[in-house]
C-alpha positions in Angstrom: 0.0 0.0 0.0 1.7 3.4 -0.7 2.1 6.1 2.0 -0.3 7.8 3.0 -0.2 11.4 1.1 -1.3 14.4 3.4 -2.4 17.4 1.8 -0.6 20.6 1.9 -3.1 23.3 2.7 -0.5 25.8 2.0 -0.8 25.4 -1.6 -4.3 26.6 -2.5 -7.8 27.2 -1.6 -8.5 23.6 -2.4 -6.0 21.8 -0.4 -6.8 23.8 2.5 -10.5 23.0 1.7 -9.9 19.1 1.8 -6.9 19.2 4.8 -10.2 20.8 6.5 -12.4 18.0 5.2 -9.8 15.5 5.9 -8.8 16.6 9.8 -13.1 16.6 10.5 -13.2 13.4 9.3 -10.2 11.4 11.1 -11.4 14.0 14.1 -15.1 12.4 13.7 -13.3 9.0 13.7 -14.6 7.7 10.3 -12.8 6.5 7.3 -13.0 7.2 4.1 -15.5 4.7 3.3 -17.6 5.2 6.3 -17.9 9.2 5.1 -18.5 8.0 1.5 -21.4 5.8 2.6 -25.2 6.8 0.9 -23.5 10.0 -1.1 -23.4 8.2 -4.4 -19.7 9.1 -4.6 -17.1 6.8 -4.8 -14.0 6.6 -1.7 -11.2 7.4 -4.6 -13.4 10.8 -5.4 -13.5 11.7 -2.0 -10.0 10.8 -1.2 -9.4 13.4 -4.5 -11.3 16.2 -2.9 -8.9 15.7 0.4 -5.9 16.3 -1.6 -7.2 19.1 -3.5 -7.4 17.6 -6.6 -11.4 17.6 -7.3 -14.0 20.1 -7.0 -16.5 19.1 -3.8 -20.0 18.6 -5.5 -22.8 20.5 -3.7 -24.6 17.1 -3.0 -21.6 15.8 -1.7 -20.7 18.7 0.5 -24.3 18.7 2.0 -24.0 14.8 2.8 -20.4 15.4 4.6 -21.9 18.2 6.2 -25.1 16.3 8.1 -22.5 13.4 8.5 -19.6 15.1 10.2 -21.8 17.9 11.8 -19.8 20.9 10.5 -23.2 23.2 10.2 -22.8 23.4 6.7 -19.5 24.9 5.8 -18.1 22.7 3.3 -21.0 23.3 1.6 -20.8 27.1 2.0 -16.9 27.0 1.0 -18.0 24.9 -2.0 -18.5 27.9 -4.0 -15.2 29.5 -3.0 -13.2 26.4 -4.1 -14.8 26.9 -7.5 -14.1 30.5 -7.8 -10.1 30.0 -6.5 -9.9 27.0 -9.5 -11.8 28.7 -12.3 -9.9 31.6 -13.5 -9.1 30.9 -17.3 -10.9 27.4 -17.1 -14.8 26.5 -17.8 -16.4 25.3 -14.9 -16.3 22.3 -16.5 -12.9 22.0 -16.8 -11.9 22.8 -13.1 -10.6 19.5 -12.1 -8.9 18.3 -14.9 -5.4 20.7 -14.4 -4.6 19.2 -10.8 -5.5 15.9 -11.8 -2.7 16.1 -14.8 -0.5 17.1 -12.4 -1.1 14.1 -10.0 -0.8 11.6 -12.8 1.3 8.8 -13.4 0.9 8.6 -17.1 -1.1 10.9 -19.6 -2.5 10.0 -22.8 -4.3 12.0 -25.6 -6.1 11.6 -28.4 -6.5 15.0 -30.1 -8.7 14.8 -33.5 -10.1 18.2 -34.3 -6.6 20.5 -32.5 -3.7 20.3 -31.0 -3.9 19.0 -27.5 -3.3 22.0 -24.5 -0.5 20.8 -23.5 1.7 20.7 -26.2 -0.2 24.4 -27.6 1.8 27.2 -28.2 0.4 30.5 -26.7 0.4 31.7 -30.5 -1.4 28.9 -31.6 -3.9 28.9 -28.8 -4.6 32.8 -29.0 -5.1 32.2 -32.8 -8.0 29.2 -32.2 -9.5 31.3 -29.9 -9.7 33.8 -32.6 -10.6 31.8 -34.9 -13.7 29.6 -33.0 -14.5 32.4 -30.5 -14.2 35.6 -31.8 -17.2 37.3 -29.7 -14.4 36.7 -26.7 -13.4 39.5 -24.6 -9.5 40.1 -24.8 -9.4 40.0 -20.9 -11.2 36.6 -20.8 -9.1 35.6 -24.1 -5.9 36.6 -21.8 -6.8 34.5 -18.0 -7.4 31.7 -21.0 -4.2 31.9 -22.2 -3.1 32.1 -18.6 -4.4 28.9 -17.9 -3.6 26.8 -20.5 0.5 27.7 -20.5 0.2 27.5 -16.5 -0.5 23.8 -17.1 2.2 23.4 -19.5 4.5 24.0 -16.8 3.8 20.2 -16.1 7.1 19.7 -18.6 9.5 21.4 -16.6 8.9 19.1 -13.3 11.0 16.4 -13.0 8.7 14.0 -11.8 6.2 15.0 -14.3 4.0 11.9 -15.6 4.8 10.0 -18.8 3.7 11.1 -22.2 1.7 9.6 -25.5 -0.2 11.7 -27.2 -2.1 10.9 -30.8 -3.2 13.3 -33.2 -5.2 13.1 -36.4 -2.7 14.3 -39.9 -5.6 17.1 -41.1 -4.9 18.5 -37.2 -1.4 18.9 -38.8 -2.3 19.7 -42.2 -5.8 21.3 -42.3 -5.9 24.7 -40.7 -6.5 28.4 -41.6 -3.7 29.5 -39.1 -0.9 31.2 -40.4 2.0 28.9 -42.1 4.5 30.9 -39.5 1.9 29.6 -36.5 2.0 26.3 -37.9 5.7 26.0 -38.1 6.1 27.6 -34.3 3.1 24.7 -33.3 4.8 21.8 -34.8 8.8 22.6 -33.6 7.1 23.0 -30.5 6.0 19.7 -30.1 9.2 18.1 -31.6 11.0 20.3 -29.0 8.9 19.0 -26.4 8.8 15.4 -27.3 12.1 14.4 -27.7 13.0 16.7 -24.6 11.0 14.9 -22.5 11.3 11.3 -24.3 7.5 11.1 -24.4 5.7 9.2 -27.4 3.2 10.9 -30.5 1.8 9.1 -33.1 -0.2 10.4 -36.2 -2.9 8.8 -37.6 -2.9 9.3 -41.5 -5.7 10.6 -44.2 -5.1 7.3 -45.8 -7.0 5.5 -42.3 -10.1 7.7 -42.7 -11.9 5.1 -40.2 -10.6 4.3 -36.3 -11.7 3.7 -33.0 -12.4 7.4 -31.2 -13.5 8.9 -34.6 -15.6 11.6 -32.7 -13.9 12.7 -29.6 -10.9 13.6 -27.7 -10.1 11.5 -25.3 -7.3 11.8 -22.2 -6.4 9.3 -20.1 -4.9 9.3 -16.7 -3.4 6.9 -14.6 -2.6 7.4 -10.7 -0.2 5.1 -9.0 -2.5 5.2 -5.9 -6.0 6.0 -7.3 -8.3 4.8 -10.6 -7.6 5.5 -13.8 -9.6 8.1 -15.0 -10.9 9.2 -18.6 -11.2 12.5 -19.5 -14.0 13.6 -22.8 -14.6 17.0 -23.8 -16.9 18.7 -26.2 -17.1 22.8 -27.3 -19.6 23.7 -24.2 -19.0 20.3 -22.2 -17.0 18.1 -20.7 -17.2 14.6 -18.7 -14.8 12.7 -16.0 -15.6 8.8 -16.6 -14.6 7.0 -14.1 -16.8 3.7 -14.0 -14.4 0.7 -14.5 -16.3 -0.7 -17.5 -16.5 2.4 -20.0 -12.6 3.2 -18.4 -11.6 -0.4 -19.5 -13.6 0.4 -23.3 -11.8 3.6 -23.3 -8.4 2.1 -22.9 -9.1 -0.7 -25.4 -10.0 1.9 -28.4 -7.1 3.9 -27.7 -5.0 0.8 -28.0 -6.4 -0.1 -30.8 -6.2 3.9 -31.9 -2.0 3.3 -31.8 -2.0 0.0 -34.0 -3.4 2.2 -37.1 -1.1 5.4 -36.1 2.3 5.8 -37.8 5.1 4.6 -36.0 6.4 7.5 -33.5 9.4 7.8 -35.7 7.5 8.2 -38.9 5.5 10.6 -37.1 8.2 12.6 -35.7 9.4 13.2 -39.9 5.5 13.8 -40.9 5.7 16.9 -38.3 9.2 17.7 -39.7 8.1 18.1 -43.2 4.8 20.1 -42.2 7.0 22.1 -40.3 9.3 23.2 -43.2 6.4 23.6 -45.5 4.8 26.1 -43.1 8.5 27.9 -42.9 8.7 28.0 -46.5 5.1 29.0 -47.0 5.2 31.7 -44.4 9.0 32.9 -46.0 6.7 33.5 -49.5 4.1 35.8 -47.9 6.5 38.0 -46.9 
């Protein structure tokens, strides 16, 4: 069994939020299960929420209320936790940067963009542009924010372990700029072979494969479920129920026996890369 892994409620609203939820609960005498018992949550979600790593459900905060007799504030702090997570991040979205951070292992499936993590804050500005051009330039901005504060995951050294998988029209299908194109794709390189992680392409010449519709991120824990993140434009969904994890981690297998090797699709990134350059060097 690994050690025990206390939260530090230093860090952030959160972690102080479930260091309080943890200390009333070992202080009421009851385990994780016992708390967990007739909320319709599971014990690994509730372990999450004590180490600051998911958002406390309403429901959930009114059952640990009545249960540990804390007169209802974990259920009015609930709201606070949001607002201390959401800046530049949908609601939606909230859990989904501290739970990258706690994994083990990520892997991606990105088939209609690059996935966040390896974006460029060029590219990323430019797709909001693009699909969102109603947004403000401050919300536009925290966005931005966000999404390079969780690229920051590369720089750790105990940062999890890497494979993403992208469709080729990702690579080749675009009305960014050639110049953004060629700064998107030597920024992967850069970041793959820096950090020894894995991508694969899947070709136009496989125009049908499991996980046609949808991204798809997976994340292993080396003390909790795996977990499967789906997202849409206005929506997004944390499966965690063993079965649809298990289907979810057979289609992505099978996903990678129709992708190019990683080696050819390191050189299919190259060439887009120098086609971009040479593109963007004949509009000037």
């Amino acid at each position: 069994m690994p050690a025990r892994k206390d939260p530090d409620a230093s860090i952030s609203v959160p972690c102080f939020y479930g260091a309080e939820l943890r200390f009333k609960r070992e202080s009421a005498g009851l385990t994780l299960e016992q708390l967990a018992e007739g909320s319709f949550r599971g014990i690994s979600f509730l372990s999450q929420i004590e180490r600051g790593e998911r958002r406390m459900p309403v429901d959930l905060a009114r059952h640990v209320d009545e249960r540990l007799g804390t007169d209802g504030f974990f259920q009015r702090r609930c709201d606070d936790v949001a607002k201390a997570r959401r800046v530049g991040h949908p609601l939606y979205f909230l859990d989904v940067p501290e739970l990258e951070k706690e994994a083990t292992e990520l892997e991606e499936w990105g088939p209609l963009a690059i996935p966040g993590l390896l974006q460029t804050e060029t590219y990323f500005r430019e797709t909001i542009r693009h699909a969102a051009p109603m947004t403000p330039p401050e919300t536009a901005n925290e966005r931005v924010s966000a999404r390079l504060a969780r690229a920051e995951l590369w720089q750790r050294a105990d940062r999890p372990t890497y494979w993403g998988i992208l469709r080729e029209s990702v690579v080749r299908d675009t009305p960014l700029h050639p110049a953004v194109m060629a700064e998107q794709l030597e920024h992967i390189l850069d970041v793959i072979r820096s950090t020894q992680s894995v991508l694969q392409v899947v070709p136009k010449s496989v125009p049908w494969h499991p996980l046609k519709h949808g991204m798809v991120k997976i994340m292993t824990f080396a003390d909790a479920p795996t977990l499967v993140w789906t997202e849409g434009d206005f929506s997004g969904e944390i499966v965690d129920f063993p079965a649809q994890v298990k289907e979810y981690r057979r289609r992505y297998d099978l996903l990678r026996a129709v992708a190019l090797s990683p080696a050819m699709s390191l050189e299919l990134l190259e060439d887009a890369a120098r086609d971009y350059r040479h593109a963007a060097q004949q509009r000037e």
